[in-house]
C-alpha positions in Angstrom: 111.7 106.9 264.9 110.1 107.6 261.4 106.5 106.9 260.8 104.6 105.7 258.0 101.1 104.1 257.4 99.9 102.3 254.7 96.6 101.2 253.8 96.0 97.9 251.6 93.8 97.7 248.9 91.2 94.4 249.1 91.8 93.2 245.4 92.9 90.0 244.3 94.7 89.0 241.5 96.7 86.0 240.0 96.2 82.1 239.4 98.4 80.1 242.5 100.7 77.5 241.2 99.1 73.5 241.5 102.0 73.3 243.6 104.8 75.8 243.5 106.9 74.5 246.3 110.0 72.6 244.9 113.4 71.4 246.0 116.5 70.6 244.4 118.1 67.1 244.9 120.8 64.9 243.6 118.4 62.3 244.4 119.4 60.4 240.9 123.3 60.6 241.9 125.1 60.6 244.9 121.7 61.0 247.2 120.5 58.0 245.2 120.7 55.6 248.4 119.1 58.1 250.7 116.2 58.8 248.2 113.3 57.2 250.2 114.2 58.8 253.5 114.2 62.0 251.7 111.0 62.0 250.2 109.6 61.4 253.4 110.9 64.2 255.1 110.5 66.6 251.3 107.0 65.4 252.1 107.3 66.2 256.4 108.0 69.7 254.8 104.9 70.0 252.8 107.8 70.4 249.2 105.8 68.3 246.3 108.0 68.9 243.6 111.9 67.7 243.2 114.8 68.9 240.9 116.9 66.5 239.2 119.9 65.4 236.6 118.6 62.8 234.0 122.4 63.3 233.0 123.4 62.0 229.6 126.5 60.4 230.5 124.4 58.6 233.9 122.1 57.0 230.6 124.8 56.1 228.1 128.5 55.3 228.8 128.9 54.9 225.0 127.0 55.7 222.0 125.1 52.0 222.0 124.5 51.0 225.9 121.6 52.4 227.4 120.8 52.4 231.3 117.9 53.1 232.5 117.8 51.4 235.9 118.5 53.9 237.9 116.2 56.2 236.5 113.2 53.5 236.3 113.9 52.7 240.3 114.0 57.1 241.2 111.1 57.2 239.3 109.2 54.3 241.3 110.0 56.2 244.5 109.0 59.3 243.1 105.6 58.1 242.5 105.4 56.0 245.3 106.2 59.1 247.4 102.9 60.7 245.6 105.6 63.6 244.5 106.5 65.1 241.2 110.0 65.4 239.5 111.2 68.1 237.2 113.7 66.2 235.4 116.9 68.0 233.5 118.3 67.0 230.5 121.8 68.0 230.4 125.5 67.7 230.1 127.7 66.1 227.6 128.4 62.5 226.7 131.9 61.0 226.4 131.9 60.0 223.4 129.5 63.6 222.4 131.5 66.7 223.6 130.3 69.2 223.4 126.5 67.7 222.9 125.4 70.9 220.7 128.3 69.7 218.1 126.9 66.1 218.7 123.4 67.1 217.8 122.2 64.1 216.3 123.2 62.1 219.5 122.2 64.4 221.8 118.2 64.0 220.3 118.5 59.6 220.1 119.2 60.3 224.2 116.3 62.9 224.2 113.8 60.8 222.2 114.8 57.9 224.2 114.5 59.7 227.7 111.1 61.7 227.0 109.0 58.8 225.1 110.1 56.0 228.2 108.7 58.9 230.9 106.5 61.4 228.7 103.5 59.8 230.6 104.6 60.4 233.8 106.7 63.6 233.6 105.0 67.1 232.0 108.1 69.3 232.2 111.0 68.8 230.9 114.4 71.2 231.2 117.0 71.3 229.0 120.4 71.8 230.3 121.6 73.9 233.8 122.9 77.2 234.1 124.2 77.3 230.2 125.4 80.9 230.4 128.0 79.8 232.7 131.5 78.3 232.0 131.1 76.1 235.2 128.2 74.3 232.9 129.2 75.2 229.4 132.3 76.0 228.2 132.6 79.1 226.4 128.7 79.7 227.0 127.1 81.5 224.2 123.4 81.8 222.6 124.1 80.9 219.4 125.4 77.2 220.6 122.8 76.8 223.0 120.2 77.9 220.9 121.6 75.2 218.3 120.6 72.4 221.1 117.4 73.6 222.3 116.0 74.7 219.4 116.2 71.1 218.0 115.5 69.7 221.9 112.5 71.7 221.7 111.2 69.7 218.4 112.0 66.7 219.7 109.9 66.8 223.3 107.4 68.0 220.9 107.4 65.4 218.3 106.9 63.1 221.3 104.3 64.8 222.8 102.8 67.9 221.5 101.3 68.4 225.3 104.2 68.2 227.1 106.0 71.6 227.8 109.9 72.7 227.9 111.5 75.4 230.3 114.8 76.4 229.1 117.8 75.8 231.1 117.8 77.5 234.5 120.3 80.4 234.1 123.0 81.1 236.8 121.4 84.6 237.7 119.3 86.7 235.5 121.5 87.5 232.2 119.4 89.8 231.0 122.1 90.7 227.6 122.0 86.3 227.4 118.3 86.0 227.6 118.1 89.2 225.1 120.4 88.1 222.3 118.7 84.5 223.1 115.3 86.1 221.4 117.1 88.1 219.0 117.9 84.8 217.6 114.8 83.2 217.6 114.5 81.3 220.7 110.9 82.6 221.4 110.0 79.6 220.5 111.8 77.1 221.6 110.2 76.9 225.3 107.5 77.3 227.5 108.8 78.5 230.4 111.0 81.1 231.5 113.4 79.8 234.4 116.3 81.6 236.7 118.6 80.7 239.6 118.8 84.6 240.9 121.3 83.7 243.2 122.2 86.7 245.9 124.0 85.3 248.6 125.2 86.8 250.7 123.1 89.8 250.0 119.3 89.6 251.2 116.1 89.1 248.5 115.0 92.7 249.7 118.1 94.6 248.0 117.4 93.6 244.5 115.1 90.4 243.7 112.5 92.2 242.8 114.2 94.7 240.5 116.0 91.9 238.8 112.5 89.8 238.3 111.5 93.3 237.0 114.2 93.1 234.8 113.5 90.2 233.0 109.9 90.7 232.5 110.3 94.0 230.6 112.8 92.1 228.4 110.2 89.2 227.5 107.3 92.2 227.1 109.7 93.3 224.8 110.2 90.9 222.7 106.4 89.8 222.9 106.8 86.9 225.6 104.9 88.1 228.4 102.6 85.6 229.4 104.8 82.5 229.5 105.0 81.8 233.3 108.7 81.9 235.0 109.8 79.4 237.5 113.1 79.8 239.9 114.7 76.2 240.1 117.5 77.5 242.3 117.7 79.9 245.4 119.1 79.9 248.3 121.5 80.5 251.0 124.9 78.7 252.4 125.9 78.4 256.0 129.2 77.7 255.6 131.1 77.8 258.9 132.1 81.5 259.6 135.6 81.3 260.2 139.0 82.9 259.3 140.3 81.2 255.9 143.3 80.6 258.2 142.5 80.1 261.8 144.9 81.6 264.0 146.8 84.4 262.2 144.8 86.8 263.4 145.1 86.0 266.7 149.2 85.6 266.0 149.2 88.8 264.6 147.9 90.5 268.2 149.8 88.3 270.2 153.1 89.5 268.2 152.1 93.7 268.8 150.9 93.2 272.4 153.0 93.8 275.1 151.2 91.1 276.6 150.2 88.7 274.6 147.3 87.4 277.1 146.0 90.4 277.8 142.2 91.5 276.1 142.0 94.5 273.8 139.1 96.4 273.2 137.8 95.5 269.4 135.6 97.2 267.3 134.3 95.8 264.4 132.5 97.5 261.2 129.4 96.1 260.5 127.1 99.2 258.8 123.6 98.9 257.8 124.9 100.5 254.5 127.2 98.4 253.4 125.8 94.9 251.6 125.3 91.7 253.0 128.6 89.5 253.8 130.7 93.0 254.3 130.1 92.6 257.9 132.8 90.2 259.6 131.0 87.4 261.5 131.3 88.1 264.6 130.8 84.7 266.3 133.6 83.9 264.2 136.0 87.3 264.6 135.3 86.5 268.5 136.1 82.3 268.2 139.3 83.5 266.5 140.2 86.4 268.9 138.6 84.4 272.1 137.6 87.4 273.5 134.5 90.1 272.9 134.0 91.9 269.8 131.7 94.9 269.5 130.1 95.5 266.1 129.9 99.5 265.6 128.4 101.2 262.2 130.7 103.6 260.3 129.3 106.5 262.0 129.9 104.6 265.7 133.1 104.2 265.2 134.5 107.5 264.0 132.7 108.5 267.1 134.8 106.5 269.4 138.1 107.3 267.6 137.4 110.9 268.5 136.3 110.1 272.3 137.8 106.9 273.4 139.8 105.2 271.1 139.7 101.3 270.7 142.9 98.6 271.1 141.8 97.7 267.4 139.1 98.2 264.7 138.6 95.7 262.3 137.3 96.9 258.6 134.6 95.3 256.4 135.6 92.1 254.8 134.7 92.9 251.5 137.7 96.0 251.0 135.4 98.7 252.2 136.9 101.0 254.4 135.2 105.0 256.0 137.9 107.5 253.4 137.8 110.1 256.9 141.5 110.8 258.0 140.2 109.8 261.1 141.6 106.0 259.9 145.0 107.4 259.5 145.2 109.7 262.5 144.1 106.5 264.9 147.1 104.4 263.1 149.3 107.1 263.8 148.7 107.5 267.3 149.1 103.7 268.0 146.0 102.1 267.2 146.0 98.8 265.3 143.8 98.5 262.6 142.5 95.0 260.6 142.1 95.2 257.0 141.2 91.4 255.6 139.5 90.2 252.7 141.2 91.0 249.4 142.7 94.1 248.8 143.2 97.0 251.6 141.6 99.7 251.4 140.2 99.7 247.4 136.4 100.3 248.1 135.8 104.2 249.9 133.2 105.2 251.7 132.0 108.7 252.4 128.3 110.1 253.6 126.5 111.6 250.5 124.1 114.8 250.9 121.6 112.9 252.5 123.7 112.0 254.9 124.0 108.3 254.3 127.2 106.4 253.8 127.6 105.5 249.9 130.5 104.2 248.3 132.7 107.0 246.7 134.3 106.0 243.3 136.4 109.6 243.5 137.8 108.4 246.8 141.5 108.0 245.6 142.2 104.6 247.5 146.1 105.2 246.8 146.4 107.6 248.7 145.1 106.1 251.9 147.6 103.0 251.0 150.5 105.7 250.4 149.4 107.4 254.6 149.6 103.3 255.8 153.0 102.5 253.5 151.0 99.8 252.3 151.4 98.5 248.9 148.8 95.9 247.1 149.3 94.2 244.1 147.7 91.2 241.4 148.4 90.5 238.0 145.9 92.9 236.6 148.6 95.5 237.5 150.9 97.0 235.7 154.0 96.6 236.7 157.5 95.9 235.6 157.6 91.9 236.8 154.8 89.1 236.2 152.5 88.0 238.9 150.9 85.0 239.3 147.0 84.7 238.7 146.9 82.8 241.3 149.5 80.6 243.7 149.6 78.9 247.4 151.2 81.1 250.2 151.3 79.2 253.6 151.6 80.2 257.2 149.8 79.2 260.6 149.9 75.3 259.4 148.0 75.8 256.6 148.8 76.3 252.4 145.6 78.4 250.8 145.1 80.0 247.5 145.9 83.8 247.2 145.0 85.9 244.2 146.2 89.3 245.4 149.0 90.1 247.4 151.4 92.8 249.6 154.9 94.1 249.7 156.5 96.5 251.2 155.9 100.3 250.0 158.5 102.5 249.7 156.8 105.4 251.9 157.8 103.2 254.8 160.2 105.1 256.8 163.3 104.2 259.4 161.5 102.2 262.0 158.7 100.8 260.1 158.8 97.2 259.5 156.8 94.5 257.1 156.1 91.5 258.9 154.8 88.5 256.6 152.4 86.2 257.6 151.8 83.8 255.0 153.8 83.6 252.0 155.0 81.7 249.1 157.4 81.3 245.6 155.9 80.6 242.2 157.9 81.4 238.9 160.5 83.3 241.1 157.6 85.9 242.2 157.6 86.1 246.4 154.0 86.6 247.4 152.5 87.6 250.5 149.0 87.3 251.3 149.3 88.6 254.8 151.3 90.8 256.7 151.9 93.4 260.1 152.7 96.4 258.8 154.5 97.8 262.1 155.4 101.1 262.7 158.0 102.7 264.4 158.7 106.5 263.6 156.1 109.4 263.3 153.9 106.4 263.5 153.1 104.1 266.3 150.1 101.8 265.5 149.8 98.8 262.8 147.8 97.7 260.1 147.3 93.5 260.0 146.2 93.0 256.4 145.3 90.2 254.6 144.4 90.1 251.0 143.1 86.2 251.2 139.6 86.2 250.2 137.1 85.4 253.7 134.4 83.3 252.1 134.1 82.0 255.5 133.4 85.2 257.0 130.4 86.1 254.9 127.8 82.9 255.1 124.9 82.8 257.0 124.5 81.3 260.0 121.7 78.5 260.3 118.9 80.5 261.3 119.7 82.9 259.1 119.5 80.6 256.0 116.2 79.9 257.4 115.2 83.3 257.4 116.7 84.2 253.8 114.8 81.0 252.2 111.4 82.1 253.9 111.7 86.2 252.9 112.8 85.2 249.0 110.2 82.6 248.7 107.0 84.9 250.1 108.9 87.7 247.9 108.7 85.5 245.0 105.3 84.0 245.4 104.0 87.3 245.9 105.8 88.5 242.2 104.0 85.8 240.5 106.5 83.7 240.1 104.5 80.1 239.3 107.2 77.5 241.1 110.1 77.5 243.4 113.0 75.2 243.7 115.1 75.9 246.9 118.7 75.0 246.2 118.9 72.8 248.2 117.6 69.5 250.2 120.8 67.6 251.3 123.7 69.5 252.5 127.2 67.4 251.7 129.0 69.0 254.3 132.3 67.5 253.1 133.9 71.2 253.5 133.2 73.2 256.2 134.2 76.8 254.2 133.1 76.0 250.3 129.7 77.2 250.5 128.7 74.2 247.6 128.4 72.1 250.4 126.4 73.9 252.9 123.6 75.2 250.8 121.3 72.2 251.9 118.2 72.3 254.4 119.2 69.3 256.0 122.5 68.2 257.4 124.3 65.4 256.0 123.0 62.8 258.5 119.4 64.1 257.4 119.0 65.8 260.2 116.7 69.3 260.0 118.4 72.7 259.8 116.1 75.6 260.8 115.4 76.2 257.4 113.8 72.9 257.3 111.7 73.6 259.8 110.8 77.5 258.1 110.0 75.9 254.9 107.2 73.4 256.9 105.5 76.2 258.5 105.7 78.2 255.0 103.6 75.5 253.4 101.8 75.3 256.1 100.6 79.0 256.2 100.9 79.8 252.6 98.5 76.5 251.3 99.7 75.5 247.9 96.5 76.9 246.5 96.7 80.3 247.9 96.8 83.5 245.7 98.8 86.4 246.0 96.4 89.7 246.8 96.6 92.2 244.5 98.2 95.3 247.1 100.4 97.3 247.8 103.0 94.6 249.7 105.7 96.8 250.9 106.3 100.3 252.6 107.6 103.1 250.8 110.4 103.5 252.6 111.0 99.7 251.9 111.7 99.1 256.0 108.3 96.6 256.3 107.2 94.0 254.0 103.6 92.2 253.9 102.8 90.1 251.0 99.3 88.7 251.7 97.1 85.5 250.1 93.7 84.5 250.3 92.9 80.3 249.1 90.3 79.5 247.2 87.3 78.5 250.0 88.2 82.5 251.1 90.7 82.2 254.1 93.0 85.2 254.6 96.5 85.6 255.7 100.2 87.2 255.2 103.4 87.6 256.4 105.2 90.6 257.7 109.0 91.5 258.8 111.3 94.2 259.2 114.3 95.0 257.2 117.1 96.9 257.7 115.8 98.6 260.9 113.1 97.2 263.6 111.4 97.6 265.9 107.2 98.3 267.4 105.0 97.5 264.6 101.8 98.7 265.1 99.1 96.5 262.7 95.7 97.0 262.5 93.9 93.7 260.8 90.1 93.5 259.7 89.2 91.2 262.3 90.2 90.6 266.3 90.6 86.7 265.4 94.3 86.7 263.5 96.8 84.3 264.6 100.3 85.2 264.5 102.9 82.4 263.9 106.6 82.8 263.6 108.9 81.7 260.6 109.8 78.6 262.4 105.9 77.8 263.6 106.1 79.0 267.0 102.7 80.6 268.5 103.6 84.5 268.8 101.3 86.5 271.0 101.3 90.0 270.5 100.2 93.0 272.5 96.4 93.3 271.4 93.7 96.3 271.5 90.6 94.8 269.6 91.9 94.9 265.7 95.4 96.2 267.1 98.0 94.2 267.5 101.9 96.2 268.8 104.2 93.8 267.6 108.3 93.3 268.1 109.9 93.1 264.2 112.9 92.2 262.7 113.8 90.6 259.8 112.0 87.2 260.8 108.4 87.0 259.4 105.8 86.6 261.1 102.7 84.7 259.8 98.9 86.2 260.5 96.3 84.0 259.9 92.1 84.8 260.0 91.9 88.2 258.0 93.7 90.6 256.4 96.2 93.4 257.5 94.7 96.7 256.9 97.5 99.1 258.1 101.0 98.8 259.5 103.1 101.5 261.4 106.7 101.1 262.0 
């Protein structure tokens, strides 16, 4: 195993947050009821700051009602709660649409809004996620600029003291955010504020880079010291599943000889590939009720070469190992599973390092043109229309399909194309899942579905939990001033659109892991605490170990593994460190005076009672 030691530095820099631990919650709409019972358990979790639509249309159903009711009464238990709320004011009116157009409306329900709370509410943000089309149609700087710049003004003219973070955008935009100050828009807010959304990748593959990002564009343009907040992050648990549960397991009962027997399954999962290529396997082993083994790129070439497999299945996310292995393995009867959007498009091949990359010279035609596999969407050009999108059904269920199959006309005298779920729109016959069965100089199959496996690629519960904890401590540790986990109460009203599973408590209220990670976060990282100014990660990026110290002087830090694990050896600066797990559990450790030999994955571990000195991995 490599080997590398770092030594921290003892410096400390930056100003904690009064509070930068924040939640988002639709506590002024459909939560409204449950409010009370989840500002007691916001508060169980040690979150002192909430999220929330002061939506226009909520405030005035035409231009000359106003209701504030609602607002007055989440307010009351807001306070009563001893909590703060960061309220957003967004979204068009009925009778103002869109509100940038409406201007002069849009700043009587500002003025209105502000002056009734501007004593009880310091930050105000204007609108949500404006550089999307989801949140403003046809989203573009120059409109949005036209309401906040005014906005701005306005919150002003109320209260000079009060500040304004611009509208949280759905990412980081960078060429948005750029042309945003190209037009002036410097000055139109106080803080800087992103939702940099991953999922399903993890934090450590590119938050930091992004956040990077971002800062060099406001240095450029000479706003560098106005603070940035996150108001949404986070991971879904959506249930990992097949999109259509029991095709799969009908395709392998129609190309076994018997259907009950088990077959031998591989699936890809490779520490190269992103997050959410790797099929779930709790749910590739529900749908196949049998064992599934998980095998890396290099693992399985291995095994087609010594002892070939019933069946591998391929990355959901149209990855697939370019090595004519693949082909060979069809060819001499192997089945293999391509699902998730288009077969075969994304190639993979080591580069000189040795590590698996994806190749952009692969040629993925040609590995369709070996299978007699033909994949097509309306992006292509061909000599008929077809649909953008339409319903193909199969297996009792109708689903949407974007991308679709046909036969190809490489397949030979014996071959046959099986569909599996199909459907007619405009006189186009679509097929979003097939057998390709072969019978001449080959004997295998390819099963490939082009339906897209959102399932297949959430997080499981204790993974959310594990996500949420590593971004946050990343975050803190970047200087970012306040956190808003997206968010408190999961709807749960579908079990596969992630929108409803992003919550840290079930719908019933009752805890998820994640609940119970971001207690013991507040409870090891004190709201006062200040990042140390060290080196916080290896070189080889395979440990982090972002560390804090409060004011009265008390030390601590997390540390996990990612990508690999294993023995951590850590040397701290005193015998008396405590080591806590993500979800608050006492850990012991193997001890020898300062010396702790430690088990590590990708599930931090808290230290309390100094400060790590040196880690080896």
């Amino acid at each position: 195993m490599r080997k590398f030691v770092c030594v921290l530095a003892a410096a400390l820099a930056g100003v904690a947050a009064a509070d930068p631990y924040g939640i988002c919650a639709h506590v002024g709409g459909h939560e409204f009821a449950t409010r009370e019972k989840a500002f007691a358990l916001m508060k169980e979790a040690g979150i002192g700051y909430v999220r929330a639509d002061f939506a226009w249309d909520g405030i005035q159903r035409n231009a000359e009602s106003w209701n504030y009711e609602r607002l007055d009464a989440l307010m009351a238990s807001v306070e009563a709660a001893q909590m703060r709320i960061l309220p957003i004011l967004d979204y068009n009116a009925s009778f103002a649409n869109p509100a940038w157009r409406h201007v002069d409306l849009w700043l009587r329900y500002v003025s209105n809004t502000v002056s009734r709370y501007q004593a009880r509410i310091p930050v105000w943000e204007v609108w949500n996620e404006q550089d999307i089309n989801q949140f403003w149609k046809d989203p573009n700087p120059t409109n949005y600029l036209a309401l906040l710049k005014p906005t701005y003004a306005m919150v002003k003219a109320v209260n000079p003291r009060l500040q304004v973070a611009v509208g949280g955008y759905a990412g980081i935009p960078l060429d948005y955010i750029e042309e945003l100050y190209k037009l002036g828009g410097k000055d139109c807010f106080d803080i800087m504020n992103i939702h940099p959304y991953s999922h399903p990748t993890p934090p450590e593959a590119d938050l930091e880079q992004r956040v990077h990002g971002l800062r060099q564009v406001m240095e450029k343009y000479g706003d560098a010291k106005k603070p940035i907040w996150v108001t949404e992050l986070g991971w879904p648990t959506q249930k990992q599943r097949l999109a259509v549960p029991g095709m799969l397991r009908g395709a392998f009962a129609q190309l076994k000889k018997d259907p009950a027997a088990k077959w031998r399954v591989l699936a890809v999962c490779d520490p190269h590939l992103p997050a959410g290529a790797c099929v779930s396997q709790g749910g590739l082993e529900d749908e196949l009720q049998q064992p599934v083994r998980r095998v890396t790129f290099d693992e399985l070439l291995a095994a087609l070469d010594a002892d070939p497999p019933d069946a591998v299945v391929l990355p959901v996310n149209e990855s697939f190992p370019a090595d004519e292995r693949i082909v060979r393995y069809v060819r001499d009867g192997g089945v293999l599973v391509s699902i998730g959007g288009m077969p075969f498009y994304y190639g993979w091949t080591r580069d000189p390092s040795g590590a698996w990359r994806q190749d952009k010279s692969v040629r993925t035609g040609d590995y369709l043109a070996q299978l007699r596999i033909d994949g097509e969407a309306w992006w292509y050009k061909r000599g008929y229309a077809i649909p953008e999108k339409m319903t193909v059904s199969g297996f009792g269920k109708d689903i949407t399909c974007e991308r679709f199959l046909r036969p190809s006309t490489a397949m030979k005298q014996g071959d046959s194309f099986i569909p599996l779920m199909s459907g007619v729109k405009d006189g186009y016959n679509g097929v979003g899942a097939a057998i390709i069965k072969y019978g001449s100089d080959m004997k295998g199959a390819v099963v490939v579905s082009a339906l897209r496996e959102s399932g297949m690629r959430g997080s499981t519960e204790d993974e959310q939990a594990r996500l949420n904890t590593r971004a946050n401590l990343m975050l803190l540790q970047m200087g970012i001033a306040q956190i808003f986990n997206y968010e408190f109460h999961a709807p749960e009203s579908d079990d596969l659109d992630q929108e409803s599973h992003f919550g840290i408590v079930h719908k019933d209220l009752s805890p998820k892991p994640a609940f119970h990670a971001y207690k013991t976060l507040t409870t090891q990282r004190p709201k006062d605490a200040a990042a140390v100014d060290a080196p916080w990660q290896s070189v080889d990026g395979a440990l982090y170990f972002p560390q804090w110290k409060t004011p009265d002087g008390k030390q601590g830090g997390a540390i996990w593994a990612y990508k690999r694990k294993g023995n951590a050896k850590l040397t701290f600066a005193s015998p008396r460190i405590k080591l806590t797990s993500y979800l608050g559990a006492e850990i012991k450790g193997d001890w020898r005076g300062s010396t702790c030999t430690l088990p590590l994955d990708d599930a931090p571990v808290y230290f309390s009672g100094g400060a790590l000195v040196s880690a080896e991995l």
